[in-house]
MARBA-3410 file (N, C-alpha, C, O; in Angstrom, 1 decimal):
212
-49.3,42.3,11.9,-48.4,43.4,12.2,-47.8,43.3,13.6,-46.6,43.6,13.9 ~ -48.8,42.9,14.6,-48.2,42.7,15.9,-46.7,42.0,16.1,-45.5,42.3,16.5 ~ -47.4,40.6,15.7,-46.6,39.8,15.5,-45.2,40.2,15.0,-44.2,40.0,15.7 ~ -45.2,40.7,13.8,-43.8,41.3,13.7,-42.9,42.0,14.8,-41.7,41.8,15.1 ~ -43.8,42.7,15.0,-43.4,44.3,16.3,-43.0,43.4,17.1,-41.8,43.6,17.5
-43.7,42.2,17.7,-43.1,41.3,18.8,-41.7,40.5,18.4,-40.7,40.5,19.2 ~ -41.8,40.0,17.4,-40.7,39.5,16.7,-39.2,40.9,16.8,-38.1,41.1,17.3 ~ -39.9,41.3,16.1,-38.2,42.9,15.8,-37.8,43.1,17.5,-36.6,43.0,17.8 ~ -38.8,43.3,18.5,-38.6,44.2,19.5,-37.7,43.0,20.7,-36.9,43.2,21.6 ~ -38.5,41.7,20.2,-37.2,40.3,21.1,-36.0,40.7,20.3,-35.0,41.0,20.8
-36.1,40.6,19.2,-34.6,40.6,18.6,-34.1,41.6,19.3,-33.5,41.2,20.3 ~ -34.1,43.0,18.8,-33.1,44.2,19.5,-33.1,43.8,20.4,-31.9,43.4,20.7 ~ -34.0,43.6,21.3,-33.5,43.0,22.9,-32.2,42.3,23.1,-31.2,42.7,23.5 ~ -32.5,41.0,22.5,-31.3,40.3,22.4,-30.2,40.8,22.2,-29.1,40.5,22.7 ~ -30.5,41.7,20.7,-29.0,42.7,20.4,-28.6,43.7,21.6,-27.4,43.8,21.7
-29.4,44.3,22.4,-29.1,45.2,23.2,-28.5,45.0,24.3,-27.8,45.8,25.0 ~ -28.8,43.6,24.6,-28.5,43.0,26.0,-26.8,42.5,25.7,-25.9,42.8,26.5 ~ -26.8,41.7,24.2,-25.4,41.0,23.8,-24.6,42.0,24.3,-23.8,41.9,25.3 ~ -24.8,43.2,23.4,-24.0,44.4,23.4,-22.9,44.8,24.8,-21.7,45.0,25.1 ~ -24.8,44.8,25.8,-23.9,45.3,26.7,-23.2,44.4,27.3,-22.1,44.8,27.7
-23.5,43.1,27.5,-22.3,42.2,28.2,-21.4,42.4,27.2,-20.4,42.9,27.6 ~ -21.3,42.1,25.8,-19.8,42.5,24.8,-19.2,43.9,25.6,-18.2,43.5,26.2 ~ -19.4,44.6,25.8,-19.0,45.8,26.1,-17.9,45.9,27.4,-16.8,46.2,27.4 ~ -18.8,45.3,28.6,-18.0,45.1,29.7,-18.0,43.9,30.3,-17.6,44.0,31.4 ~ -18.2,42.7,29.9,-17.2,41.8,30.0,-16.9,41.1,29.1,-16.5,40.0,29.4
-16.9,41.5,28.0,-16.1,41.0,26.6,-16.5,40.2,26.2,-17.3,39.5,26.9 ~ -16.3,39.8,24.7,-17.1,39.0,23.7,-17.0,37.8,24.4,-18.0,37.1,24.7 ~ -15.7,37.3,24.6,-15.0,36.4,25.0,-15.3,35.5,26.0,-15.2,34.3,25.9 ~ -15.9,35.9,27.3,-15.8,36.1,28.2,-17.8,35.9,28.8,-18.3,35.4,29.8 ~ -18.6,36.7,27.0,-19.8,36.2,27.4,-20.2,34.7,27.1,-19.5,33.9,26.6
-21.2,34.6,27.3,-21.8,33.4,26.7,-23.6,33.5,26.8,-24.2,34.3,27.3 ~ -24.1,32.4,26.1,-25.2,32.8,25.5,-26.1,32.7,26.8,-27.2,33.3,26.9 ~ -25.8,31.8,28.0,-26.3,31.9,29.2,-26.8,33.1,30.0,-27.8,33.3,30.7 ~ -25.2,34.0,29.5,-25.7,35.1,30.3,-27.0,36.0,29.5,-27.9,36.7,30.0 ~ -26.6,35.7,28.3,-28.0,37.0,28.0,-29.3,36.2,28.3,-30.4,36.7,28.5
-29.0,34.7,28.2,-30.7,34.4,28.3,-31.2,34.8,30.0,-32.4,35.0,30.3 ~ -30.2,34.8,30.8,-30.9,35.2,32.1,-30.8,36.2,32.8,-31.1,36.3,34.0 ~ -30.4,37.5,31.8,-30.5,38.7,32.2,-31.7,39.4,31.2,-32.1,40.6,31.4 ~ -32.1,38.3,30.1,-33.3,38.8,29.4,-34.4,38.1,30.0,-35.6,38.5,29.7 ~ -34.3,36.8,30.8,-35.6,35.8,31.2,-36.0,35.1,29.7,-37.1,35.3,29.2
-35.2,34.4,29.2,-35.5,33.8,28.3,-35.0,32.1,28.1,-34.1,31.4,28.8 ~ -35.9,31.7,26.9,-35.6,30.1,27.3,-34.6,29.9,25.9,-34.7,30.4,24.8 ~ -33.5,28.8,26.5,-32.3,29.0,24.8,-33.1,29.2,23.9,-33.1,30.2,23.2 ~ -34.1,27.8,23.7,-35.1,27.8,22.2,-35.5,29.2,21.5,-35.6,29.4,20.3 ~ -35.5,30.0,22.5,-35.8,31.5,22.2,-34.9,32.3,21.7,-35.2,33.4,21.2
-33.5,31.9,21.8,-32.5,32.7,21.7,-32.4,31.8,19.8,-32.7,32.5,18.8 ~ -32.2,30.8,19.8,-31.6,30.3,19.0,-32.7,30.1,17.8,-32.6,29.4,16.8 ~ -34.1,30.9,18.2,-35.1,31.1,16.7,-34.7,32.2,16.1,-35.1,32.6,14.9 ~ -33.5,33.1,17.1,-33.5,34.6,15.9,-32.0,34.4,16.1,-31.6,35.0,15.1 ~ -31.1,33.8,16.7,-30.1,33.5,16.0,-29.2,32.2,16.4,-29.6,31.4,17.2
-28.3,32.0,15.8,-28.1,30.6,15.4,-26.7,30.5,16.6,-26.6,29.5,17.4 ~ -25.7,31.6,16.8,-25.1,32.0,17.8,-24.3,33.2,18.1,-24.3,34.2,17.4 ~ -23.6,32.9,19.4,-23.1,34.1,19.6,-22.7,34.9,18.8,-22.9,36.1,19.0 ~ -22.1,34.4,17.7,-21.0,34.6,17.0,-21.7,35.6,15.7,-21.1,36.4,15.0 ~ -23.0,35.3,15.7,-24.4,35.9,14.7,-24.7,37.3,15.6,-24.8,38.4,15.0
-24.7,37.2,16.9,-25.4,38.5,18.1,-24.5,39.4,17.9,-24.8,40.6,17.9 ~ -22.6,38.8,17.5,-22.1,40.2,17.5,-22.0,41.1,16.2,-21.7,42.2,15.9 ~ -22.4,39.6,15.1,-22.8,40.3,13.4,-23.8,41.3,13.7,-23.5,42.4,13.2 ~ -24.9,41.4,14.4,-25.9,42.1,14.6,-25.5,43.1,15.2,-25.8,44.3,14.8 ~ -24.8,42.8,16.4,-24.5,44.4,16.8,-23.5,45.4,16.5,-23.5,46.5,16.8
-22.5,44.7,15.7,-21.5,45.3,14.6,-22.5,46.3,13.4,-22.5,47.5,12.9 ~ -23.1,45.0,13.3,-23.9,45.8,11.8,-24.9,47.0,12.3,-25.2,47.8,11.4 ~ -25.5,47.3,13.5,-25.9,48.5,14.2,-24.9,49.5,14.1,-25.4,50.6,13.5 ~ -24.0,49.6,14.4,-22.9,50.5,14.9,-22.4,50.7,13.4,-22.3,51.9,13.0 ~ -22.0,49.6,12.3,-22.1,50.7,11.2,-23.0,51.3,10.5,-22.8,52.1,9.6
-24.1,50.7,11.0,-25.4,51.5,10.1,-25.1,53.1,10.3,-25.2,54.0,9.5 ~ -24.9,53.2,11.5,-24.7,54.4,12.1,-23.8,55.1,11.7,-24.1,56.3,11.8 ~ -22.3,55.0,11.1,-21.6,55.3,10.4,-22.0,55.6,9.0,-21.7,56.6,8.4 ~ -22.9,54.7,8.5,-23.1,55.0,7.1,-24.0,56.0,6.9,-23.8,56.8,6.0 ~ -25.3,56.4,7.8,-26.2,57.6,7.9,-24.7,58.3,8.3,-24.5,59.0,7.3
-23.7,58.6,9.2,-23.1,59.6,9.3,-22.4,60.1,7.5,-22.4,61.2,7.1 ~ -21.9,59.2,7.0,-21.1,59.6,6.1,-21.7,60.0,4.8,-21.2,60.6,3.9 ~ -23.2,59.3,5.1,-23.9,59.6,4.2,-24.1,61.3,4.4,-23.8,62.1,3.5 ~ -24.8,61.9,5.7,-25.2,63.2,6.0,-23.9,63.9,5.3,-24.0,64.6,4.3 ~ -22.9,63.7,5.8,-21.9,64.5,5.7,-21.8,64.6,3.7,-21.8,65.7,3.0
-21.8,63.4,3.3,-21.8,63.7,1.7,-22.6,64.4,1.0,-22.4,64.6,-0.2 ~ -23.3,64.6,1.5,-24.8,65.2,0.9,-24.5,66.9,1.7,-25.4,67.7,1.6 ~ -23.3,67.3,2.4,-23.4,68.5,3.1,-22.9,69.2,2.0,-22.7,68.8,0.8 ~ -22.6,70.5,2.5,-22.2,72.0,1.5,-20.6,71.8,2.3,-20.2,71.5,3.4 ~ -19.9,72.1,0.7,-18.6,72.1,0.9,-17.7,71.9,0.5,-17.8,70.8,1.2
-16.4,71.7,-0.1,-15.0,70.6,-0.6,-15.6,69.5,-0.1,-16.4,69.3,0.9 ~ -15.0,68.6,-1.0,-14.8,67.1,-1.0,-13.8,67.3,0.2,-14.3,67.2,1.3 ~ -12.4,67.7,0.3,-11.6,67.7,1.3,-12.2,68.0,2.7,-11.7,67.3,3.6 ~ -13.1,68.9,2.9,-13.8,69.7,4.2,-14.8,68.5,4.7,-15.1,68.4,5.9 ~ -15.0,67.8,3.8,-16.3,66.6,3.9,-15.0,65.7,4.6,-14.8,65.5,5.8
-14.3,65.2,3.7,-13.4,64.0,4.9,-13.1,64.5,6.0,-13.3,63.8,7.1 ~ -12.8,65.4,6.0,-11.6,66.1,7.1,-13.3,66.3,8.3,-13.0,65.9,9.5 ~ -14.6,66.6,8.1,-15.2,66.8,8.8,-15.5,65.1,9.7,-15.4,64.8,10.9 ~ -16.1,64.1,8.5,-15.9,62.7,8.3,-14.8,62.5,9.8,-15.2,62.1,11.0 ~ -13.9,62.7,9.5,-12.8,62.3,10.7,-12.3,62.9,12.2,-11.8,62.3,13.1
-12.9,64.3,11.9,-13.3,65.0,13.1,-14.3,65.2,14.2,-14.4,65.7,15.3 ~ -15.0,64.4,13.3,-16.4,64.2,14.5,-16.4,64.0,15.8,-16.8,62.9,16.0 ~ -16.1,64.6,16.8,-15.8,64.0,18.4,-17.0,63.2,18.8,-18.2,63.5,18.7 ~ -16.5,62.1,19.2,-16.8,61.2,19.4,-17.6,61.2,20.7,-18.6,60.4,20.9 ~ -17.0,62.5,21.7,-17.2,62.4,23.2,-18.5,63.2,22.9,-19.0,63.6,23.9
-19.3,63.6,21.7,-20.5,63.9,21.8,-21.6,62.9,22.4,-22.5,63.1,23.3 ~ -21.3,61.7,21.6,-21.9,60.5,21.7,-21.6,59.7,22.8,-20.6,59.1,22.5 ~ -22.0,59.5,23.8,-21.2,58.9,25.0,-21.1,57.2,24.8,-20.2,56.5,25.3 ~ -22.3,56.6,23.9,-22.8,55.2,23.8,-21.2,55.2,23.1,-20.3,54.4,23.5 ~ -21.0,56.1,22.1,-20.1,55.6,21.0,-18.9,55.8,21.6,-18.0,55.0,21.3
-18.5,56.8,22.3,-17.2,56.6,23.3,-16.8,55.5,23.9,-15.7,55.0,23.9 ~ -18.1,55.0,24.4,-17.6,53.9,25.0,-17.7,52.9,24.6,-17.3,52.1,25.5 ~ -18.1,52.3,23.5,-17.8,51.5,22.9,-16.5,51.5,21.9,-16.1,50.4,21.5 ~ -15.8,52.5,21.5,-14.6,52.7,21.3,-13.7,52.1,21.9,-12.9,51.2,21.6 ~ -13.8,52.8,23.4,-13.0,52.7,24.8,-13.0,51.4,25.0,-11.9,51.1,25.4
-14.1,50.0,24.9,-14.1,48.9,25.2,-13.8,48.1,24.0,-13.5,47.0,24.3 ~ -13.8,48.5,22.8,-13.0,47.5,21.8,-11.3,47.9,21.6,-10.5,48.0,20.7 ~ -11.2,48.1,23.2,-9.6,47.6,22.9,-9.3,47.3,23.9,-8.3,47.9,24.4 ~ -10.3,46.2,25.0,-9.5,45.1,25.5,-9.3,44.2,24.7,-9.7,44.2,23.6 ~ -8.6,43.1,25.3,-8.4,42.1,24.7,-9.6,40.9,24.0,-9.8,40.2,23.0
-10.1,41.4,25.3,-11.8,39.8,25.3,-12.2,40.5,24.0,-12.5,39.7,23.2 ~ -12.2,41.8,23.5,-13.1,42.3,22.5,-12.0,42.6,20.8,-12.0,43.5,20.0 ~ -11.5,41.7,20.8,-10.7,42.1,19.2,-11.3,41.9,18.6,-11.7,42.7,17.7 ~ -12.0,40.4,18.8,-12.8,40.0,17.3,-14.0,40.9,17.3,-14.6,40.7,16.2 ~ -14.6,41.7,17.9,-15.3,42.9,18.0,-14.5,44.0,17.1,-14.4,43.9,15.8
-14.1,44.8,17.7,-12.5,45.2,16.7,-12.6,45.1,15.2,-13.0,45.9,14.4 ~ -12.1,43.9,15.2,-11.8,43.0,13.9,-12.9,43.5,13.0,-12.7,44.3,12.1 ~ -14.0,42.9,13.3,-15.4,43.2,12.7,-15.6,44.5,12.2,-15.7,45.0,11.0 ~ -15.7,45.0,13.2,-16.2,47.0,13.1,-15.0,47.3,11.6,-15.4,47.4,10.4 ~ -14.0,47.3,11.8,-13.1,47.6,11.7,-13.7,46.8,9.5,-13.7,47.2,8.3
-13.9,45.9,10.1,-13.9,45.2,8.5,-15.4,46.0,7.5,-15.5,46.2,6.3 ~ -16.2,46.3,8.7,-17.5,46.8,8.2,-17.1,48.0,7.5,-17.5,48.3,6.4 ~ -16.1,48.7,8.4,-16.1,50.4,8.3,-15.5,50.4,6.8,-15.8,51.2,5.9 ~ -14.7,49.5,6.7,-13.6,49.4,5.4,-14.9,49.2,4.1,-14.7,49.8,3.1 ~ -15.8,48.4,4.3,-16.7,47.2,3.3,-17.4,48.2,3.2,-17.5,48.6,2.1
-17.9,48.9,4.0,-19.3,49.6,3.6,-19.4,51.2,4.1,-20.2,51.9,3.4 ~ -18.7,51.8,5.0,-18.3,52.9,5.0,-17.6,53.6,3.9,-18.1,54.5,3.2 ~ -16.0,52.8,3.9,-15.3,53.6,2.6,-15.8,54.0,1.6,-15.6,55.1,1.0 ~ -16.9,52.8,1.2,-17.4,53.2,-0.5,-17.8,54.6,-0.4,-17.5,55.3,-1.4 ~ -18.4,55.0,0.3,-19.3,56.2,0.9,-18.2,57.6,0.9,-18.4,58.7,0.5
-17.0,57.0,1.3,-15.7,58.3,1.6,-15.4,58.1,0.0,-15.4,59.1,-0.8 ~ -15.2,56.9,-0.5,-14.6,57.0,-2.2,-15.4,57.8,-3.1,-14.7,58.3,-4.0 ~ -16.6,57.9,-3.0,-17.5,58.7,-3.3,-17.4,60.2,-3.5,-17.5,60.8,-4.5 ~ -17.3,60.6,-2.0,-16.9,61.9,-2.1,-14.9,62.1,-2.2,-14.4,63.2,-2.0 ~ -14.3,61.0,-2.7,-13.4,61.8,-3.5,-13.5,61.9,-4.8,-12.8,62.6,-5.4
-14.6,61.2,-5.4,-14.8,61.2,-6.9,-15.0,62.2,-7.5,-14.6,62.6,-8.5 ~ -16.1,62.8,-6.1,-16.9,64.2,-6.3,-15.5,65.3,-6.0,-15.3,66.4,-6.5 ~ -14.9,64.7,-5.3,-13.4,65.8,-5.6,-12.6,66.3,-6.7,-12.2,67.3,-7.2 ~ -12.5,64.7,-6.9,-12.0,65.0,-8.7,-12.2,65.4,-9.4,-11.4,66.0,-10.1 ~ -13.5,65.6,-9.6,-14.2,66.1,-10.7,-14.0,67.6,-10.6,-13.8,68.3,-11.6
-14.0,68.1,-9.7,-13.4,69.1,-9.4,-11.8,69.8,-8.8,-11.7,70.9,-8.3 ~ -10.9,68.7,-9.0,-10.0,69.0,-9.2,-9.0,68.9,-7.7,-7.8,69.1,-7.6 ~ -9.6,68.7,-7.1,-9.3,68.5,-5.6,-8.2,67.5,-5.5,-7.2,67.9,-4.9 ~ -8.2,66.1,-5.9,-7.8,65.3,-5.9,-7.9,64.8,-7.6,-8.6,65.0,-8.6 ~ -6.0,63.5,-7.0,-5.7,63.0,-8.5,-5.3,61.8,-8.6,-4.5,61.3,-9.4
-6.0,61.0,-7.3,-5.9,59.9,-7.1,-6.7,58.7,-8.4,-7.7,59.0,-9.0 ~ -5.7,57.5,-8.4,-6.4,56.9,-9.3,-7.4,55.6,-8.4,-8.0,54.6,-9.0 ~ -7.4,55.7,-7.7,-7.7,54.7,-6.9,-8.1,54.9,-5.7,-7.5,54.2,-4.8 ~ -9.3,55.8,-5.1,-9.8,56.4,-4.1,-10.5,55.4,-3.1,-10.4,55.6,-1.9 ~ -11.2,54.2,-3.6,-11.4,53.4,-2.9,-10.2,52.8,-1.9,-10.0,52.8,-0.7
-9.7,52.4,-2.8,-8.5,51.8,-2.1,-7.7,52.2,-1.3,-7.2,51.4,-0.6 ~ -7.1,53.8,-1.3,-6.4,54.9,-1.0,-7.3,55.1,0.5,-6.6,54.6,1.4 ~ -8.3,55.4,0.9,-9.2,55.8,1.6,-9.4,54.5,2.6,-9.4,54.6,3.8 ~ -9.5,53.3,2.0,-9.4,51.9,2.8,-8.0,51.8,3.5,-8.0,51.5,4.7 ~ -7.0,51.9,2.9,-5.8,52.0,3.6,-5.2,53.0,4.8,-4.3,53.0,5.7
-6.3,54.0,4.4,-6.1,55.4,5.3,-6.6,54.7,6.7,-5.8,54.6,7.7 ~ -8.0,54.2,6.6,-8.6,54.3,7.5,-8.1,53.4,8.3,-7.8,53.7,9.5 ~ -7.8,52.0,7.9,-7.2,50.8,8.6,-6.0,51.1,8.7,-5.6,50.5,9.7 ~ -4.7,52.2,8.1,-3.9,52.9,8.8,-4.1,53.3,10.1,-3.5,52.7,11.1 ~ -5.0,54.3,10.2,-4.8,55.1,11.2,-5.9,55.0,12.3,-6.2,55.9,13.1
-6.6,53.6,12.1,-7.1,52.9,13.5,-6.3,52.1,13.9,-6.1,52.0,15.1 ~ -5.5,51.3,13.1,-4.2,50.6,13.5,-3.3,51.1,14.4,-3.0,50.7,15.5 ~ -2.7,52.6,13.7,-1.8,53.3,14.3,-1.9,53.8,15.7,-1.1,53.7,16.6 ~ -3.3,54.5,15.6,-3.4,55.4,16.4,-4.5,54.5,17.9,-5.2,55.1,18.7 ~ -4.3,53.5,17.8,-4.7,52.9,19.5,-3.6,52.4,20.5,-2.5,52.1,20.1
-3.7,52.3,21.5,-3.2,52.0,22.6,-1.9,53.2,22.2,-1.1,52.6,21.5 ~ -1.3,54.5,22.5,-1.4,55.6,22.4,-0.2,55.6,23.8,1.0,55.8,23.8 ~ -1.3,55.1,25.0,-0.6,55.6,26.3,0.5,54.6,26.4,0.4,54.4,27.6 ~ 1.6,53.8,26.0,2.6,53.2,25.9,3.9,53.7,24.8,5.0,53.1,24.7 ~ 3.6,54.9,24.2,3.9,55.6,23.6,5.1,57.1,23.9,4.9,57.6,25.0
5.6,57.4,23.5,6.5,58.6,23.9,5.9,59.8,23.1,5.7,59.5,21.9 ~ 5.5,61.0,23.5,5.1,62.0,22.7,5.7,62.4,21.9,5.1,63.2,21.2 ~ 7.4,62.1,21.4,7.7,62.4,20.4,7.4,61.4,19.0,7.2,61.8,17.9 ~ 7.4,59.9,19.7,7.0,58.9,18.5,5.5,59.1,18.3,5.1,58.8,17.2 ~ 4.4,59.8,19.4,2.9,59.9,18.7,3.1,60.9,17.8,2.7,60.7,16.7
3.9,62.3,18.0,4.1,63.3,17.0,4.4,63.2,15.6,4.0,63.7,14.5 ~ 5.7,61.9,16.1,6.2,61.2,14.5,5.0,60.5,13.7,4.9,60.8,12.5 ~ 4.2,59.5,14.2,3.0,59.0,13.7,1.9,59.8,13.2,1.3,59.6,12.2 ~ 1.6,60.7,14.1,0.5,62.4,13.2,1.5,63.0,12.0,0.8,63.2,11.0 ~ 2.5,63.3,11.8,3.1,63.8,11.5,3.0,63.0,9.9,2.5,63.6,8.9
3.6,61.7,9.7,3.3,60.4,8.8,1.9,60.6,8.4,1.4,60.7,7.3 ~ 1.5,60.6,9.4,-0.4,59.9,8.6,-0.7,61.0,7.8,-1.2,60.8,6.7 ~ -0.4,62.3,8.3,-0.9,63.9,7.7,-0.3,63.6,6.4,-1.1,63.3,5.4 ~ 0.9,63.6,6.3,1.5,63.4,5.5,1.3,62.3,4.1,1.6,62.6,2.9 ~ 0.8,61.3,4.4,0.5,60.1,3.8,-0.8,60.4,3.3,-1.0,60.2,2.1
-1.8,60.8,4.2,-3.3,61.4,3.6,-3.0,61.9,2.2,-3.5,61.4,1.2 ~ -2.0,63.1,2.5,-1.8,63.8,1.4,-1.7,63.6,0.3,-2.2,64.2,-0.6 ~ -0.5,62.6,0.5,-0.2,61.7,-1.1,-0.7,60.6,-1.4,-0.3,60.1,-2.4 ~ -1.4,60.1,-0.7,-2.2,59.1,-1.0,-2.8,59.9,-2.0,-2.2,60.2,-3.1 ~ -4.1,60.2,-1.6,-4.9,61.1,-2.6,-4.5,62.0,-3.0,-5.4,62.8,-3.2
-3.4,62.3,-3.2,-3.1,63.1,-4.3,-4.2,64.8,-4.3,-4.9,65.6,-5.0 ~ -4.0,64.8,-3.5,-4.7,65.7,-2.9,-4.0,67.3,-3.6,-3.0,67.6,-3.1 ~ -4.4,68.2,-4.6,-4.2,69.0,-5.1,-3.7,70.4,-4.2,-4.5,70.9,-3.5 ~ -2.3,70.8,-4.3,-2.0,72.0,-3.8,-1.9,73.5,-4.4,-1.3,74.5,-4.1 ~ -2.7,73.0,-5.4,-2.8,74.8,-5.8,-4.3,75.1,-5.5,-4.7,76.2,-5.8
-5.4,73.8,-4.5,-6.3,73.9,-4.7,-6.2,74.2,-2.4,-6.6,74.9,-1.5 ~ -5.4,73.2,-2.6,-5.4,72.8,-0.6,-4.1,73.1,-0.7,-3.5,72.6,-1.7 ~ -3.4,73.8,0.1,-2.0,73.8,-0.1,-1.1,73.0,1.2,-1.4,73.1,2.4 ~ -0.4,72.4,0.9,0.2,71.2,1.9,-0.2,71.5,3.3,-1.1,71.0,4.1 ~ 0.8,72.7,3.4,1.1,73.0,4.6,-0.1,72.9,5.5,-0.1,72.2,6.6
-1.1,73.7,5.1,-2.2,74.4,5.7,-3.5,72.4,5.6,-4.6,72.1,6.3 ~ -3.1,71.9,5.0,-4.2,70.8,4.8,-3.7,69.4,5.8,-4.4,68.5,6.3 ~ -2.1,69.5,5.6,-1.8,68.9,7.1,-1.6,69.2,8.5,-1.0,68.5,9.3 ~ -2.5,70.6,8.7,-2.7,71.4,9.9,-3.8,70.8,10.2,-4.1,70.2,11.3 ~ -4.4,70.8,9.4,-5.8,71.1,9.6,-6.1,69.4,10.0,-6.8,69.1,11.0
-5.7,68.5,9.1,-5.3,66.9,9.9,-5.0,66.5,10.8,-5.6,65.5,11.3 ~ -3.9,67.2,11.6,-2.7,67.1,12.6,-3.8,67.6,13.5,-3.5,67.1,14.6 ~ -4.7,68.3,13.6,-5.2,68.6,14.7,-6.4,67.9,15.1,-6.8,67.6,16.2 ~ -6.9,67.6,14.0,-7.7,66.0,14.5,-7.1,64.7,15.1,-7.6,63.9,15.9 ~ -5.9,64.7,14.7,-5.2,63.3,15.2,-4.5,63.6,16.5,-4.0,62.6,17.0
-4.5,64.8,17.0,-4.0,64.8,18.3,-4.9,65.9,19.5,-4.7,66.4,20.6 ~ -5.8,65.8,18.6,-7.0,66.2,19.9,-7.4,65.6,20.9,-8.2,66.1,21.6
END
């Protein structure tokens, strides 16, 4: 049992260390040198738990959605509309979590796309299913009349991470027009029921997450 505990606890190391050089001086930019000599380690050592870099940032991507999927998981399992469950899903401030701020904040330099890229593919692969879920559980109760909730919900999200970065190059009337669209688009995507959510009030309640 040691043995393992020794084994798991080099690994995260390794993951923890990748990270933070990914973080601030970019994926790009690291190399596997630097973590072996900010961990004291010999390559041979790096290269028994992974094969390369390119493996350390599968690892630390797949941490950061584990963490999403316990989130969307809690949230599915809470009291409430299917609609109150996304809308909560998407509201989460982020600035609670400072690790997760700032790793936000740092996947959009450049060195870090294929960081980006990844998260971004995870959240779609294995998160969504979790959001399609609770539209199912919407339907069923009438909330939504989408036929295609996976898919609707994948498009949302890779929407409006696409849309909504790099922000400060922007004019406040074209970010208004883009909240304005996404609110909008949420809506009819999923077919989101208004004798149940009524437009007006359900793209308020959007619009104010997207420009908080």
């Amino acid at each position: 049992m040691r043995i393992v505990k020794e084994h798991d606890e080099r690994r995260n190391e390794i993951i923890a260390t990748a990270e933070e050089f990914f973080l601030t001086k970019g994926f790009n930019k690291t190399t596997v040198n630097d973590i072996l000599k900010r961990i004291g380690i010999a390559k041979g050592t790096f290269y028994h738990y992974f094969v390369s870099k390119e493996e350390v940032l599968d690892a630390v991507i797949g941490q950061i959605i584990d963490q999403e999927i316990i989130r969307a998981k809690e949230i599915q399992e809470s009291d409430g509309t299917a609609l109150e469950k996304l809308i909560n899903f998407l509201s989460q401030n982020v600035s609670e979590d400072t690790h997760k701020e700032e790793i936000v904040d740092k996947f959009q330099m450049p060195e870090n796309a294929l960081m980006k890229q990844r998260a971004l593919e995870g959240t779609i692969n294995q998160v969504c299913p979790i959001l399609a879920e609770i539209i199912e559980e919407g339907k069923q109760h009438d909330e939504f009349k989408t036929d295609y909730p996976l898919e609707s919900i994948q498009f949302l999200v890779a929407g409006l991470q696409t849309m909504f970065d790099n922000l400060e190059n922007l004019t406040s009337e074209a970010i208004q027009n883009r909240v304005i669209a996404a609110t909008d688009l949420f809506f009819k995507s999923l077919a989101v029921n208004p004798e149940i959510h009524p437009y007006n009030r359900t793209v308020q309640e959007l619009q104010k997450i997207l420009i908080s």
